[in-house]
Backbone as CSV, one residue per row, in Angstrom:
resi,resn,N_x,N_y,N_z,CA_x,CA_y,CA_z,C_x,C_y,C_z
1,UNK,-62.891,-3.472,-127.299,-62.601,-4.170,-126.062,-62.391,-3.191,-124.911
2,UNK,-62.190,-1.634,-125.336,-61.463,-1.269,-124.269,-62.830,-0.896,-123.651
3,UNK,-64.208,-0.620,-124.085,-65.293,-0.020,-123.194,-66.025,-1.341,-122.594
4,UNK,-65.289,-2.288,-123.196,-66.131,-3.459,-122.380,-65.389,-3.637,-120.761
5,UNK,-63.931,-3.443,-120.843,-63.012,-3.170,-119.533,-63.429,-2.132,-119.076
6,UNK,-64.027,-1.022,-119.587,-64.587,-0.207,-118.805,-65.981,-0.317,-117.647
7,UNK,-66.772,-1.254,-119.025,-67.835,-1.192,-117.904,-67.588,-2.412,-117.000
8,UNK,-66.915,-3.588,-116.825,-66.591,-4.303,-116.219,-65.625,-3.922,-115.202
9,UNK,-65.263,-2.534,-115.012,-64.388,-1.860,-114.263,-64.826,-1.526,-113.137
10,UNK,-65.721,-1.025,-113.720,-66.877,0.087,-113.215,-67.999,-1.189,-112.349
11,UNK,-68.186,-1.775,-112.585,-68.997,-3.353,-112.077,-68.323,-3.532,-110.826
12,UNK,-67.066,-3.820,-111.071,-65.914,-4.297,-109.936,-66.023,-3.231,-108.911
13,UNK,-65.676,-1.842,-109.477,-66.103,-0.865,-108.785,-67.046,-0.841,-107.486
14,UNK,-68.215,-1.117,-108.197,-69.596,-0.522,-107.553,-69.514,-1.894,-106.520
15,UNK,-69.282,-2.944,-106.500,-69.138,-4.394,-105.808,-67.932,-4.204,-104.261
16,UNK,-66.890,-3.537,-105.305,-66.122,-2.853,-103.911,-66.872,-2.191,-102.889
17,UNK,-66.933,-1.330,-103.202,-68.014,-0.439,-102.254,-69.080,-0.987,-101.543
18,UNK,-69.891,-1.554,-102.553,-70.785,-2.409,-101.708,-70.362,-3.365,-100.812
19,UNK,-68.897,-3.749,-100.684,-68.254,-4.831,-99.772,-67.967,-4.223,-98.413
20,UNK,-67.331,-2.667,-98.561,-67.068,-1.818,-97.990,-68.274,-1.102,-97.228
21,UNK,-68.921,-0.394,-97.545,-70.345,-0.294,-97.196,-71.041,-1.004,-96.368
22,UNK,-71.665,-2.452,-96.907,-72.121,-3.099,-96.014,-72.203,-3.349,-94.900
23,UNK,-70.470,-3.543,-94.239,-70.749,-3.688,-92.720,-70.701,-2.241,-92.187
24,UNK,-70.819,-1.217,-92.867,-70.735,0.112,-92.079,-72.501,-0.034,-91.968
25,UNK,-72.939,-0.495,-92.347,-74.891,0.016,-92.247,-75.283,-1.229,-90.983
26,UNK,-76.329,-0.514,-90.252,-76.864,-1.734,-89.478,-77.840,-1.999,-89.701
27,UNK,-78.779,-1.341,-90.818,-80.469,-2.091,-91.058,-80.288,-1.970,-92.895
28,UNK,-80.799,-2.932,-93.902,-80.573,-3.066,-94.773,-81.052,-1.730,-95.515
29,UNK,-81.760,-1.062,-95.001,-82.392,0.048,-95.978,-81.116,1.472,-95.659
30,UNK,-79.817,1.134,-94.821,-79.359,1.880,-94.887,-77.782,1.819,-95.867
31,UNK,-77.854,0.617,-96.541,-77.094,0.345,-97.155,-77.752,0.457,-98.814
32,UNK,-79.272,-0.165,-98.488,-79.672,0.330,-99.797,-79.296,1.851,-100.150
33,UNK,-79.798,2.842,-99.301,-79.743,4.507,-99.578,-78.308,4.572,-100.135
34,UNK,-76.899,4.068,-98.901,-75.930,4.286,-99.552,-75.531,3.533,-100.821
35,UNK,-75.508,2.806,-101.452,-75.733,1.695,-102.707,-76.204,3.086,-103.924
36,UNK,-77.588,3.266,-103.509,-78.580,3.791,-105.028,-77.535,5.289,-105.310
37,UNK,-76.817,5.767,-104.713,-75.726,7.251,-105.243,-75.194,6.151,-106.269
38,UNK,-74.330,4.993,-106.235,-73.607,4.250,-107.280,-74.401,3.211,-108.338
39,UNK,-75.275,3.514,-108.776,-75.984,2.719,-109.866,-75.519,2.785,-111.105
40,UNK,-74.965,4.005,-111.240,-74.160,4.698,-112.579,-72.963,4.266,-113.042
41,UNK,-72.465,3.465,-111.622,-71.024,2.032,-112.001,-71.667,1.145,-112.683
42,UNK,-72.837,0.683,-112.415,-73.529,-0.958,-113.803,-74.167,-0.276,-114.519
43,UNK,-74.046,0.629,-115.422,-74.590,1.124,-116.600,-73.623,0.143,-117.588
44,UNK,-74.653,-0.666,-118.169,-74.167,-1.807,-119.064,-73.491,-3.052,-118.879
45,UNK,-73.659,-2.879,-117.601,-72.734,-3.739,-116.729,-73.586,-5.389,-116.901
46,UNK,-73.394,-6.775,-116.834,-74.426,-7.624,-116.255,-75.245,-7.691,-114.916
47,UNK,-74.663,-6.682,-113.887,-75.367,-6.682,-113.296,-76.341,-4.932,-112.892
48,UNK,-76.469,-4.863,-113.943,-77.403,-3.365,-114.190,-78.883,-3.965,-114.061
49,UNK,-79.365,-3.063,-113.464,-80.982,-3.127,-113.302,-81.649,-2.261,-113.809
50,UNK,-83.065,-2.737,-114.421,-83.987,-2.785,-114.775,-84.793,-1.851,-114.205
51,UNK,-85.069,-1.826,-113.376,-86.002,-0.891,-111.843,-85.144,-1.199,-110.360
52,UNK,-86.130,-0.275,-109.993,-85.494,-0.136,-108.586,-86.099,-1.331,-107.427
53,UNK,-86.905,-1.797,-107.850,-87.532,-3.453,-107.664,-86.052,-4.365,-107.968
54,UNK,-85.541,-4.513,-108.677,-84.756,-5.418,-109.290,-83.098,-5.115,-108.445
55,UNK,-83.037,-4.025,-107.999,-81.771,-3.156,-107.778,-82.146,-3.366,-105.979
56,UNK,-83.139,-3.376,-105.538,-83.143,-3.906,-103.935,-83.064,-5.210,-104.332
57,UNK,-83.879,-5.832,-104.702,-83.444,-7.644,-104.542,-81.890,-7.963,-104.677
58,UNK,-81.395,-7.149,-105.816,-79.811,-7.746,-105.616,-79.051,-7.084,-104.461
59,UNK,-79.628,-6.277,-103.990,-78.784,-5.469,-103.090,-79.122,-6.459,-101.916
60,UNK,-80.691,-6.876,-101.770,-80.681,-7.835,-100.829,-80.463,-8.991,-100.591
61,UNK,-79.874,-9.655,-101.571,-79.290,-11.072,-101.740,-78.091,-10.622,-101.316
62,UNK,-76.974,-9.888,-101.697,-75.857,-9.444,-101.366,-75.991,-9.260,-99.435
63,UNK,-76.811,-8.179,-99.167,-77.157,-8.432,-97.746,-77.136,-10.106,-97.132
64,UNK,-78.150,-10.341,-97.272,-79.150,-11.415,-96.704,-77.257,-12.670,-96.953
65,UNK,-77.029,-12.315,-97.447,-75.079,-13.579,-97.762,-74.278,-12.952,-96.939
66,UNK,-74.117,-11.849,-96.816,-73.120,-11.128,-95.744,-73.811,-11.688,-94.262
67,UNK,-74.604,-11.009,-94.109,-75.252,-11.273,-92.464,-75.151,-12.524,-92.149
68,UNK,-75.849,-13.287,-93.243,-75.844,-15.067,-92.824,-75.040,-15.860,-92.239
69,UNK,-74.181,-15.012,-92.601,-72.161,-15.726,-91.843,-72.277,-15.585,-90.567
70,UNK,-73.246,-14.917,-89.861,-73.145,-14.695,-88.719,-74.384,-15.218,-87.473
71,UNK,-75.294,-15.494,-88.835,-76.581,-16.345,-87.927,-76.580,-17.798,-87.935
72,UNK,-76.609,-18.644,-86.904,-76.836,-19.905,-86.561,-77.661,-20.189,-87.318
């Protein structure tokens, strides 16, 4: 149990940051760049990716929900 709290730690982790992060970037590819240094937090995680195809789409759903709060 205890490496499953780990990688679910580490999940929570990488989600912080990305919360944090986000509104510091103003075009999505600059949040992607900062994002891809922390990929090594979802190693085993449910939300670990596959490719780097798979790792922008979630990064851009995460985007594309943040911003939306703010477009009519």
């Amino acid at each position: 149990m205890g490496m499953s709290n780990w990688i679910l730690g580490n999940e929570e982790k990488f989600w912080s940051i990305a919360e944090e992060t986000i509104g510091e970037c103003e075009v999505f590819e600059q949040f992607y760049s900062a994002m891809k240094t922390h990929t090594d937090l979802l190693t085993g995680s449910p939300s670990e990716c596959n490719n780097l195809n798979d790792f922008e789409d979630m990064l851009s759903e995460a985007w594309n929900e943040k911003w939306s709060e703010y477009v009519e």
